[in-house]
Backbone as a ProteinNet text record, in pm:
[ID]
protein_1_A
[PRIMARY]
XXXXXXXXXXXXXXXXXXXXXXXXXXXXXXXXXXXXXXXXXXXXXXXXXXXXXXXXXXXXXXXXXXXXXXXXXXXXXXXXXXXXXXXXXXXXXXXXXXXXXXXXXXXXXXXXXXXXXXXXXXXXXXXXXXXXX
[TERTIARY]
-6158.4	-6186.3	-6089.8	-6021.9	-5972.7	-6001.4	-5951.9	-5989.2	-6060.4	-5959.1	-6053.4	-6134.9	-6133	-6224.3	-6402.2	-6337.8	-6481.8	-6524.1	-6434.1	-6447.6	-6511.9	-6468	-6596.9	-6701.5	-6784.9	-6856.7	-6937.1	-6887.7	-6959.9	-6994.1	-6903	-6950.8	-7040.9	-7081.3	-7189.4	-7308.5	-7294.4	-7459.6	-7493.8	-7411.6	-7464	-7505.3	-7440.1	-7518.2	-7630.1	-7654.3	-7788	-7856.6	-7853.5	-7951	-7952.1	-7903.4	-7911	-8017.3	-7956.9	-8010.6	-8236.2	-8226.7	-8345	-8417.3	-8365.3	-8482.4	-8462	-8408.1	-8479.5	-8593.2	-8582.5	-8682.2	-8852.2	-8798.6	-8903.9	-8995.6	-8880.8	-8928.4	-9006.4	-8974	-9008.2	-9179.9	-9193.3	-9299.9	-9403.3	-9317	-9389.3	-9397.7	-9471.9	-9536	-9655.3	-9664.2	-9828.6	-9762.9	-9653	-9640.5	-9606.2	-9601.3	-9575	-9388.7	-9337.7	-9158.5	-9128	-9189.1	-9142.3	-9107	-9219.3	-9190.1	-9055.5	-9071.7	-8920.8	-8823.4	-8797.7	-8673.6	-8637.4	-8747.2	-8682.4	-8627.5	-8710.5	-8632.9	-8522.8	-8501.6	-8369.6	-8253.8	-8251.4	-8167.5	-8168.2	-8266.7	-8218.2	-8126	-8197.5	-8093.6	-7972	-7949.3	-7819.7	-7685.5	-7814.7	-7697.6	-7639	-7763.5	-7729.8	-7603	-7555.3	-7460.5	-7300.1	-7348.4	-7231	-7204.7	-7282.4	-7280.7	-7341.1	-7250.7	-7320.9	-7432.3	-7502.6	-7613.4	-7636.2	-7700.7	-7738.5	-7860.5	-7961.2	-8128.5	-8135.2	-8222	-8279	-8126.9	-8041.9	-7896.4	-7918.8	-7966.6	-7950.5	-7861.8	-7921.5	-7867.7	-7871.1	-7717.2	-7791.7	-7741.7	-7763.4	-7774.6	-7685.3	-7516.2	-7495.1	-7467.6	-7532	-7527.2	-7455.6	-7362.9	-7296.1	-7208	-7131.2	-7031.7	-7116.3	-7255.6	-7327.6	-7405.5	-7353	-7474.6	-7595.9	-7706.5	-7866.3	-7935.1	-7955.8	-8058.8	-8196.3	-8182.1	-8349.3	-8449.4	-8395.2	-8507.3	-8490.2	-8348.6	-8336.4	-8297.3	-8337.4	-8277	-8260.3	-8122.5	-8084.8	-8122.7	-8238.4	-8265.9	-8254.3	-8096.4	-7987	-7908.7	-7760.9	-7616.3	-7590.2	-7528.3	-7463.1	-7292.9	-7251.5	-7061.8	-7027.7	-7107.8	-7052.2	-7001.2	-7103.5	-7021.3	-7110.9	-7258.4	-7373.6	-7476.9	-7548.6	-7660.2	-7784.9	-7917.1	-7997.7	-8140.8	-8209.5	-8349.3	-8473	-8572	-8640.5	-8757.3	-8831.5	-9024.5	-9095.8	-9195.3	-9285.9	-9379.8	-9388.6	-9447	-9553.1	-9635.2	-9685.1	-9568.8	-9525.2	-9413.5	-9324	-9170.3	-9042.6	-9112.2	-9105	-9071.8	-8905.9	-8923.9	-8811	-8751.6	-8827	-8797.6	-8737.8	-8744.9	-8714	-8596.7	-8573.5	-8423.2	-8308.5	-8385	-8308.8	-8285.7	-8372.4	-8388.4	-8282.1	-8235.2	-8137.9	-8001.5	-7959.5	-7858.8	-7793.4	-7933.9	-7874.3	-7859.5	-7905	-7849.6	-7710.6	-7633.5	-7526.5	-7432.1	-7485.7	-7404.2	-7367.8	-7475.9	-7500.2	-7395.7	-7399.2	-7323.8	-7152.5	-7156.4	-7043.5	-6980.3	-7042.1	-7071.3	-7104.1	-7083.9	-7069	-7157.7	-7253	-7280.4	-7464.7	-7531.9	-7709.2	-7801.9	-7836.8	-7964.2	-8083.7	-8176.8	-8362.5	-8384.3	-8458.1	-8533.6	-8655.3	-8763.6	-8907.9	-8940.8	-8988	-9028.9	-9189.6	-9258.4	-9377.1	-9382.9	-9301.9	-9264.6	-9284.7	-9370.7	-9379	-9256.8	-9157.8	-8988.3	-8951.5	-8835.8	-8777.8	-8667.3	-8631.9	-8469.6	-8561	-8683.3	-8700.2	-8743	-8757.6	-8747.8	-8630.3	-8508.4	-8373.3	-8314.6	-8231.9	-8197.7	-8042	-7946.5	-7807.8	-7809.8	-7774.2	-7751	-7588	-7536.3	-7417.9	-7359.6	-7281.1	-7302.9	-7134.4	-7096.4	-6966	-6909.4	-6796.8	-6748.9	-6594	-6612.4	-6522.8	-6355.3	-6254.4	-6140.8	-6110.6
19006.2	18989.6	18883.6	18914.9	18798.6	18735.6	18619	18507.7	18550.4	18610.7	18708.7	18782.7	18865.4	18970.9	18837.6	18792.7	18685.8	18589.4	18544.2	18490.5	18555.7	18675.4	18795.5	18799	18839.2	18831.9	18692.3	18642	18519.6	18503	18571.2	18506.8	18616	18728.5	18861.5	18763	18693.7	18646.6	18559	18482.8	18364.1	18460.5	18553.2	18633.3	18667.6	18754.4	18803.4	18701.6	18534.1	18491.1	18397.2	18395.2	18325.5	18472.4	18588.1	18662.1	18693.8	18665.8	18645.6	18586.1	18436.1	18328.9	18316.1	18396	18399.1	18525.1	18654.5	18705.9	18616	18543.6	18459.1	18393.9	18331	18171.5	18298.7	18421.9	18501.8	18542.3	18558.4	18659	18615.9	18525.5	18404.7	18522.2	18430.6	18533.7	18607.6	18726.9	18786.1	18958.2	18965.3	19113.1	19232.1	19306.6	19425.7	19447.9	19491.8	19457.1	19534	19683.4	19749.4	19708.5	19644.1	19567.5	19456.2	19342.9	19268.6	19342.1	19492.1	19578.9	19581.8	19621.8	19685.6	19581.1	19456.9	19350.8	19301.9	19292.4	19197.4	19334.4	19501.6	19566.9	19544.4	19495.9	19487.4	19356.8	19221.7	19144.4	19124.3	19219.2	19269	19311	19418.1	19516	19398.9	19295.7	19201.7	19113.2	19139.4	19039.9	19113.5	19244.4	19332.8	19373	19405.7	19396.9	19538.4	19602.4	19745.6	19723.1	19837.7	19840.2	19955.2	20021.5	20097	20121.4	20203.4	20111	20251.3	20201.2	20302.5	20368.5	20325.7	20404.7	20411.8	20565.1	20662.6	20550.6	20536.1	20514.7	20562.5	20647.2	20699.2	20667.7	20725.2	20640.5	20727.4	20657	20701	20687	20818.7	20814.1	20901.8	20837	20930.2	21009.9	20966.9	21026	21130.6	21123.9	21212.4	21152.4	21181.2	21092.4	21140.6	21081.7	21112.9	21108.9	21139.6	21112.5	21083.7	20954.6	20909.4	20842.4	20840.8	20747.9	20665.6	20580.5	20425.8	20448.8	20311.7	20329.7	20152.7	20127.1	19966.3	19949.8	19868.5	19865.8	19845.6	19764.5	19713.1	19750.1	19797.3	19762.3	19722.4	19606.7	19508.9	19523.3	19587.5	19609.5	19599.5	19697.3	19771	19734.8	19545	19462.3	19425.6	19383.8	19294	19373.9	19376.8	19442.2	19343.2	19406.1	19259.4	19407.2	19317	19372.1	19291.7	19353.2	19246	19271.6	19138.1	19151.3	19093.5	19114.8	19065.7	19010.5	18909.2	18911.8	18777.2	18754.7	18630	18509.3	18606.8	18502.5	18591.3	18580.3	18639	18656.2	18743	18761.5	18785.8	18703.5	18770.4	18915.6	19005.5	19114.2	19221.9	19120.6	19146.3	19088.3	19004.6	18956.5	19053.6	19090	19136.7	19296.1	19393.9	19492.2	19426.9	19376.6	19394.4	19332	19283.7	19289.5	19443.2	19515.1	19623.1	19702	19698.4	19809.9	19698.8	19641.7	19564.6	19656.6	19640.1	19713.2	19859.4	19958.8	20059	20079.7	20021.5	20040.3	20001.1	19920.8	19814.4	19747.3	19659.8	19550.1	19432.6	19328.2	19193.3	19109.5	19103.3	19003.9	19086	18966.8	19051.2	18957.1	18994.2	18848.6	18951.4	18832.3	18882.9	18849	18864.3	18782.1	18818.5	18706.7	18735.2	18672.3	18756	18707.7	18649.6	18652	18583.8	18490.6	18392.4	18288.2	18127.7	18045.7	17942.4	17920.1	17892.5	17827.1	17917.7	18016.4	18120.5	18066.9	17928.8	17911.6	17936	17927.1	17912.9	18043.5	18107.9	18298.7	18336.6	18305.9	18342.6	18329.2	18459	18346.1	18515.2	18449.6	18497.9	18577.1	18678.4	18722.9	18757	18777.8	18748.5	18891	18980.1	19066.5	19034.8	18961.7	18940.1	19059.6	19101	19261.4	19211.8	19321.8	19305.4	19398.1	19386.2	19350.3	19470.4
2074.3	2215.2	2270.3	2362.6	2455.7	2512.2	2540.1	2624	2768.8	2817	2971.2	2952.8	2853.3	2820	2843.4	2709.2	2754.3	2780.5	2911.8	3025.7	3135.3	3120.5	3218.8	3134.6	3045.2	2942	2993.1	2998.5	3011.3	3178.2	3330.3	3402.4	3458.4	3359.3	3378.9	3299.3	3206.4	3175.8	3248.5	3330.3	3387.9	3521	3571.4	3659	3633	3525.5	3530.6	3422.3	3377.7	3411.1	3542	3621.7	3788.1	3838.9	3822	3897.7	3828	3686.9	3604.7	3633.6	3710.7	3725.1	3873.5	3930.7	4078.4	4078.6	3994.6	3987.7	3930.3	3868.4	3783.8	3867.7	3971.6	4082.1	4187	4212.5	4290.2	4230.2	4148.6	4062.7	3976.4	3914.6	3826.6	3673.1	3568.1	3445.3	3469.5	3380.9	3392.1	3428	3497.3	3530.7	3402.2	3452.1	3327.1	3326.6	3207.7	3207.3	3285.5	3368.9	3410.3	3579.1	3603.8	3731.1	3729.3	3676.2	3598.5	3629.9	3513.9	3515.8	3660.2	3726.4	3867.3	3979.3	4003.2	4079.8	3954.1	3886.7	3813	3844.8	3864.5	3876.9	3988.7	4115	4273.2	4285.4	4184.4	4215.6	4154.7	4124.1	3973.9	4089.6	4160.2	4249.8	4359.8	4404.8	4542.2	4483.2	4350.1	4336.7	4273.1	4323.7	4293.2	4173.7	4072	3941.6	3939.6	3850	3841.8	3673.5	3685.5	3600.9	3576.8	3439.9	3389.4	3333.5	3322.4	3344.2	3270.2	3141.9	3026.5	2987.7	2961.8	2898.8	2757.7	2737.5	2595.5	2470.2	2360.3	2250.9	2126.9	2126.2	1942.3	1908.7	1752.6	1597.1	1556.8	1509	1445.3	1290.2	1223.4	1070.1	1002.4	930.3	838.3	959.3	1029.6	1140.3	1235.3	1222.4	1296.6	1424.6	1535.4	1673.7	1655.6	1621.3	1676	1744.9	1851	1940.6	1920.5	1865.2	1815.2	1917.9	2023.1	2141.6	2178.1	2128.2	2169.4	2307.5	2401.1	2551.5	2539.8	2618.1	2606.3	2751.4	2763.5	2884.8	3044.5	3031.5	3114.2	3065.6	3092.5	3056.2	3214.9	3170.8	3341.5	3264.9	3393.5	3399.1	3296.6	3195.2	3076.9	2941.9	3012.7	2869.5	2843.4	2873.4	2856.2	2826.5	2740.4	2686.1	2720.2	2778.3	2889.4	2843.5	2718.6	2639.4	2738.5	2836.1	2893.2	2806.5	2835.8	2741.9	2824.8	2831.7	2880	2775	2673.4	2561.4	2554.5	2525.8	2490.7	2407.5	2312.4	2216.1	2156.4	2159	2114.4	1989.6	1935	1747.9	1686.6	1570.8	1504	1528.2	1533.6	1515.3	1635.3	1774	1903	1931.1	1833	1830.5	1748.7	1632.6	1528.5	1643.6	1695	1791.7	1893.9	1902.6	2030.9	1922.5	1831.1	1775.9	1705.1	1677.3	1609.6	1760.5	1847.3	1955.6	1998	1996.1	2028.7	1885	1746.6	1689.4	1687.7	1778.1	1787.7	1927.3	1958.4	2092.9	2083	1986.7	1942.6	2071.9	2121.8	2206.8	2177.8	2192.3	2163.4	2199.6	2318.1	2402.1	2463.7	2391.5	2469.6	2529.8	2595.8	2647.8	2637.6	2541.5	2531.8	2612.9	2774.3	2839.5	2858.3	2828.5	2809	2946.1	3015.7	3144.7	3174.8	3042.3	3010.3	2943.7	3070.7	2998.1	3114.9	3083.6	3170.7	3283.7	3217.5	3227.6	3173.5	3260.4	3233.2	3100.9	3130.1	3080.4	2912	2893.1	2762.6	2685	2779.2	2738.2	2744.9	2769.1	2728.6	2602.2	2550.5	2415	2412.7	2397	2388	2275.9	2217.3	2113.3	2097.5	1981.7	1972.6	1816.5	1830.4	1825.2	1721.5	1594.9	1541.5	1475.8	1587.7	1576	1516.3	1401.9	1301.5	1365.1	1400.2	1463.9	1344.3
[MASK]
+++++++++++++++++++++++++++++++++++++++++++++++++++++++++++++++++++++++++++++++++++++++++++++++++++++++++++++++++++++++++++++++++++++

């Protein structure tokens, strides 16, 4: 990856988390993710940022695509992979779920955001996706 490459990369997450925790300050915790999804893609679009909402992911095995059900729940300008929850508490395993769709996609760069979360900044957490060159 290049320096610009992710220098954009980087000024798409600080978008959509600026654009995350004004949905947050707007809504507060307690809602269902599907509500979340839909204002964070309105304030996605208010900042010129294109988006992709439920974008198909298959599996590929053995040089074969599968269509097994995965959907990445954001793609923001085709570089940022953005998993939302609405959860009482992140698990391990909601982390590890959005690294393997980053390798599935072979994409670099993911934000978990749990929007059932007191303080948004502490339901964020970067995932980081080390793609072999």
């Amino acid at each position: 990856m290049t320096n610009t490459e992710a220098a954009e990369i980087n000024k798409v997450t600080e978008e959509v988390i600026g654009a995350a925790i004004d949905v947050h300050r707007e809504l507060g915790p307690g809602l269902l993710e599907s509500a979340y999804e839909a204002c964070l893609i309105y304030e996605l679009h208010a900042r010129s940022l294109s988006v992709e909402r439920q974008k198909p992911l298959p599996v590929v095995y053995r040089g074969i695509k599968l269509d097994c059900g995965y959907r990445i729940d954001l793609l923001v300008d085709g570089c940022v992979v953005v998993e939302l929850k609405s959860v009482e508490k992140v698990q391990k395993i909601h982390k590890m779920q959005l690294l393997s769709y980053l390798r599935l996609s072979g994409l670099s760069i993911g934000l978990l955001i749990n929007f059932n979360s007191e303080t948004l900044v502490k339901g964020i957490s970067r995932i980081v996706n080390e793609l072999k060159d």
